[in-house]
Structures are given as C-alpha cells and as structure tokens.
ZADO-1210 file (C-alpha; in nm, 4 decimals, padded with zeros to 6 digits):
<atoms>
<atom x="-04.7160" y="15.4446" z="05.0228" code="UNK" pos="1"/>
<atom x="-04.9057" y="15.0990" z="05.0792" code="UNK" pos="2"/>
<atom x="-04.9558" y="14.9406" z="05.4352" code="UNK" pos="3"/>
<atom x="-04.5933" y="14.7362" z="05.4053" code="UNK" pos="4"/>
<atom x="-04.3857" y="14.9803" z="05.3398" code="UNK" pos="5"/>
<atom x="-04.5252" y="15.1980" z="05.6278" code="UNK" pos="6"/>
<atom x="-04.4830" y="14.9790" z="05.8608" code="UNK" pos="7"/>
<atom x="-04.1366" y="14.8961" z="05.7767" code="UNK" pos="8"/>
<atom x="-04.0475" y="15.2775" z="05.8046" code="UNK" pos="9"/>
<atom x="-04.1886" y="15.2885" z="06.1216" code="UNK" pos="10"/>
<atom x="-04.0242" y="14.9795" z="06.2077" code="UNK" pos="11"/>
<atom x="-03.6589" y="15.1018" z="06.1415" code="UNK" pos="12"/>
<atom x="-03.7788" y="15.4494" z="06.2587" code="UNK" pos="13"/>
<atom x="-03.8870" y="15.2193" z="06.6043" code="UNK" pos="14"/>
<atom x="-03.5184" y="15.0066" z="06.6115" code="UNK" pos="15"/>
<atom x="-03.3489" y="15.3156" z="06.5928" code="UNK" pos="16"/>
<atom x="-03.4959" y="15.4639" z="06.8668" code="UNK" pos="17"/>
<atom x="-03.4604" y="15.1447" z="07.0579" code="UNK" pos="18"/>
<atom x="-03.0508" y="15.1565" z="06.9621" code="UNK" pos="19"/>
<atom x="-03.0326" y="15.5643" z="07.1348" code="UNK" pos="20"/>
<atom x="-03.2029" y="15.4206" z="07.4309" code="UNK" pos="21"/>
<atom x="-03.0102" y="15.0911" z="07.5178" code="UNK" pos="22"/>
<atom x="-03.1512" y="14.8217" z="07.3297" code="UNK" pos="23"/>
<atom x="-02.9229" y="14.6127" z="07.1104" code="UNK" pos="24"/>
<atom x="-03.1140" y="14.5055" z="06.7770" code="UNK" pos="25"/>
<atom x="-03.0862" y="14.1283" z="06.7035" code="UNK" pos="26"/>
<atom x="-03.3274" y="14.0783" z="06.4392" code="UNK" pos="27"/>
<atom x="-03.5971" y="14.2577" z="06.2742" code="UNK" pos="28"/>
<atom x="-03.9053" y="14.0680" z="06.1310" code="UNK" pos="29"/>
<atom x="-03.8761" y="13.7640" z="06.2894" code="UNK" pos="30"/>
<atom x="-04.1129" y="13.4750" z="06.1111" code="UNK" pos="31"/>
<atom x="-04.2010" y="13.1606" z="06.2017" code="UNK" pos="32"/>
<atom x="-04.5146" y="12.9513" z="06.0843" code="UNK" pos="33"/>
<atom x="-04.7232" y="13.0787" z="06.4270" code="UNK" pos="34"/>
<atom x="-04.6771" y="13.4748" z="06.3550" code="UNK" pos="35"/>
<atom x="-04.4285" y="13.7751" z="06.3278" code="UNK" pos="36"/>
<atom x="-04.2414" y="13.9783" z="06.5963" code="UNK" pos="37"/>
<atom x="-04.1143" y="14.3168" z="06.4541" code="UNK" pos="38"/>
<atom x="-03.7897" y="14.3864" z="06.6668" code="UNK" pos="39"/>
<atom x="-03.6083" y="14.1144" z="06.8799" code="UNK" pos="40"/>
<atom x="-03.3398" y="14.2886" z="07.1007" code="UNK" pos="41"/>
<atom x="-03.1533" y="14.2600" z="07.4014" code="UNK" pos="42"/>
<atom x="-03.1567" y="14.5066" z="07.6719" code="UNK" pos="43"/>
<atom x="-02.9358" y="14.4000" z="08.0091" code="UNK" pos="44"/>
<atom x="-03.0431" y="14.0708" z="08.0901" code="UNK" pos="45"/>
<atom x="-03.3670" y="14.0970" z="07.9152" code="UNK" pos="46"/>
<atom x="-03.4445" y="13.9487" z="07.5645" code="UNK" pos="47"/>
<atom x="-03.7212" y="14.1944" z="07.4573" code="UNK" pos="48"/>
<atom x="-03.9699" y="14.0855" z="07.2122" code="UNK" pos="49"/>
<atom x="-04.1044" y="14.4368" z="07.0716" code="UNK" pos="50"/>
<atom x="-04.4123" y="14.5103" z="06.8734" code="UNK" pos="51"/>
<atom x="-04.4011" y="14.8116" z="06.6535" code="UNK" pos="52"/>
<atom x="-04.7621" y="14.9866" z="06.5930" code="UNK" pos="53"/>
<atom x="-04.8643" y="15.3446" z="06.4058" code="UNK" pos="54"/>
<atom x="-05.1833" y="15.5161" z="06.3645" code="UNK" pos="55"/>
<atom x="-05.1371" y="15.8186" z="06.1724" code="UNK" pos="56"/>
<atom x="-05.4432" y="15.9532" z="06.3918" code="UNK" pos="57"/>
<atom x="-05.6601" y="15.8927" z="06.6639" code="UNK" pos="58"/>
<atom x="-05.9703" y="15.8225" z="06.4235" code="UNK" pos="59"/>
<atom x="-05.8755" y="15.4424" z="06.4853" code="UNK" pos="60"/>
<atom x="-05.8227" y="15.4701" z="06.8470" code="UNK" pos="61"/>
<atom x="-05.4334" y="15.5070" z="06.9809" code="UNK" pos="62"/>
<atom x="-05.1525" y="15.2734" z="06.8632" code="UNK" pos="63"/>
<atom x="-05.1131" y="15.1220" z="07.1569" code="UNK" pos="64"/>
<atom x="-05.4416" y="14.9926" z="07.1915" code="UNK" pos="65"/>
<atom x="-05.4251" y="14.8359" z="06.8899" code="UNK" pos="66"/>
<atom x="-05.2253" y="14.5524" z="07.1122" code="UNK" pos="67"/>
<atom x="-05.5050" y="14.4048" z="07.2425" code="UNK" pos="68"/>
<atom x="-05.5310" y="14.0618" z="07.4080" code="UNK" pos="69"/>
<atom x="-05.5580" y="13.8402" z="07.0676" code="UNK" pos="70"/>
<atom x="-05.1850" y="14.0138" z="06.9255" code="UNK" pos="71"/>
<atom x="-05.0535" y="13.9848" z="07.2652" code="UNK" pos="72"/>
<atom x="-05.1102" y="13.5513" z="07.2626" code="UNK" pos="73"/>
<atom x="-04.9684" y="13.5329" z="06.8987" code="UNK" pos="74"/>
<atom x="-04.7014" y="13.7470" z="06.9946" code="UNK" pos="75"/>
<atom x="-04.6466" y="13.4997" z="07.3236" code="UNK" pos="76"/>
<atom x="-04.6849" y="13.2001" z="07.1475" code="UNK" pos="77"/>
<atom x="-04.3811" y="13.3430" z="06.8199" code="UNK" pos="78"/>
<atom x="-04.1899" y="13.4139" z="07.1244" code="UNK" pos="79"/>
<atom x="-04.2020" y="13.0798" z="07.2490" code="UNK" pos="80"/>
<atom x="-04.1025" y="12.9536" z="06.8947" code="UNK" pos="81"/>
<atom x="-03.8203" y="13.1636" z="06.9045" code="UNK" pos="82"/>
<atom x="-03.6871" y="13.0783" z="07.2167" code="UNK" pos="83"/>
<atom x="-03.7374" y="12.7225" z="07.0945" code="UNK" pos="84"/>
<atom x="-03.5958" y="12.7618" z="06.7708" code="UNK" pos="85"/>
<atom x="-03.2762" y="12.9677" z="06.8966" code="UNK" pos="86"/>
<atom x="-03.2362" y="12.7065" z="07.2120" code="UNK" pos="87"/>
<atom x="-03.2922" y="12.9380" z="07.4582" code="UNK" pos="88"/>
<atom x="-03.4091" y="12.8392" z="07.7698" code="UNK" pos="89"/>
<atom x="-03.7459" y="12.9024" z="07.8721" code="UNK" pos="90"/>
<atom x="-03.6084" y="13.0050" z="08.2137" code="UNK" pos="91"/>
<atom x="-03.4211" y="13.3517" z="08.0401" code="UNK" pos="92"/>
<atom x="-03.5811" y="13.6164" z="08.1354" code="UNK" pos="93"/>
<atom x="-03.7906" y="13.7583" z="07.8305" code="UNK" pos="94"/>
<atom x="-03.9750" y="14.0928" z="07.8150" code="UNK" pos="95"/>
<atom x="-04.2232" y="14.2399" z="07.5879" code="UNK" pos="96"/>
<atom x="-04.2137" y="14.5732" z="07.4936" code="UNK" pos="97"/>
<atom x="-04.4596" y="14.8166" z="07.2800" code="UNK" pos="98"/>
<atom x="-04.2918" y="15.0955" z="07.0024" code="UNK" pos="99"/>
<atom x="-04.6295" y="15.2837" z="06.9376" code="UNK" pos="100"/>
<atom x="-04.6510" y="15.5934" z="06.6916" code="UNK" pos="101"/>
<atom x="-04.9665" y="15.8166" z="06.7184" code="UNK" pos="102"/>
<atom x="-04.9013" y="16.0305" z="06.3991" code="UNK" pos="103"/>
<atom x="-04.5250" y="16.1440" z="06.4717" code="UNK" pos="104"/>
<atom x="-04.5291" y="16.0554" z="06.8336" code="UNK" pos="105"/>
<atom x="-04.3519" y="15.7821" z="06.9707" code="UNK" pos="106"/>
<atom x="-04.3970" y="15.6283" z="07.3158" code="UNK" pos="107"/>
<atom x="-04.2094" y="15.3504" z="07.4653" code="UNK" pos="108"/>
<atom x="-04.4093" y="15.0895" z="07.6496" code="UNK" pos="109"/>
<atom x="-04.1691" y="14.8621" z="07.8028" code="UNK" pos="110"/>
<atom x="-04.3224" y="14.5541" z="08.0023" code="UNK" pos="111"/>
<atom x="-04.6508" y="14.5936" z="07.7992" code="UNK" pos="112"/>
<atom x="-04.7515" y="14.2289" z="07.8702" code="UNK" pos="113"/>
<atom x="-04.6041" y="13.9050" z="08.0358" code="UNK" pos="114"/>
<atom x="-04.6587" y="13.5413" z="07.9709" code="UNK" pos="115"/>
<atom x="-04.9459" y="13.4443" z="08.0667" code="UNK" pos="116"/>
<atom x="-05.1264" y="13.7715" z="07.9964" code="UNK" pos="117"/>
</atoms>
C-alpha cells in the first residue's frame, strides 16, 4: 500500500473515531493553495482543525511528534484560509486538534496548538 492510500485509511479510521467521540465531520482533505488540513469538524462551539498522523513504529520517533512547529504554521496559516474562504469570522473560536496512530494506537490530542504557536 503506497504512502496515499495509508494515510487516507488512517484518515477515515481518525474521522470515525472523531464521530464516536462528539465531533461532527465537515470536510475531509481540505485544500487550498497554502496547504492541507485532514479533518475539519465541529465540536460544541469549537471549529476544530485536526491533523491526522501514523507511524507504524517508533523507529521514526512517535506520531505526534511528527507535528512539529513548521506543520503547526502551515496548518495555522490553511486555517486562516479557510476561515477566510468560508466567511467565518476570525473572532469564532477555532481549535486544533492532533489524531496520532503509533502502529494501531490512537491518541487524541485535543488543543495541540493555538494561533500564534
């Protein structure tokens, strides 16, 4: 299986787990001409902005690591083009949120970053 087609497993693997635990999926594989943002959903008030990572082991270091500051700006700065592009205020309160898979493991990272971070 190459690289795209894992990811997407893990992706839909990642928005269902989302849906059992109280996120509603609005879009998956959000593009715009600044980067990509795997799962856009809503949780309560929150828009969440989540980014979906798996590492089949810990040989390249865990999968939430692998959001490190650089992924975390791009991710800020598609966020801002969404919010822009779906003329949403910059005022809503946003959250970003980290779906990591270590092998078969899944952890939850909500609040992973803010603006600004």
């Amino acid at each position: 299986m190459n690289k795209r087609a894992v990811g997407t497993k893990y992706e839909e693997k990642a928005a269902l787990y989302l849906k059992d635990h109280g996120y509603e999926i609005i879009q998956k594989n959000y593009r715009c001409k600044i980067g990509e943002i795997d799962i856009v959903a809503s949780q309560g008030p929150y828009l969440v902005f989540v980014e979906v990572k798996y590492r089949m082991d810990a040989h390249s270091g865990s999968a939430l690591d692998a959001v490190g500051y650089g992924k975390q700006q791009k991710i800020l700065k598609t966020a801002k083009w969404y919010l822009m592009e779906h003329k949403i205020s910059f005022t809503h309160p946003c959250r970003f949120d980290v779906v990591a898979f270590d092998g078969e493991r899944i952890s939850l990272l909500q609040d992973a970053f803010q603006y600004g971070a």
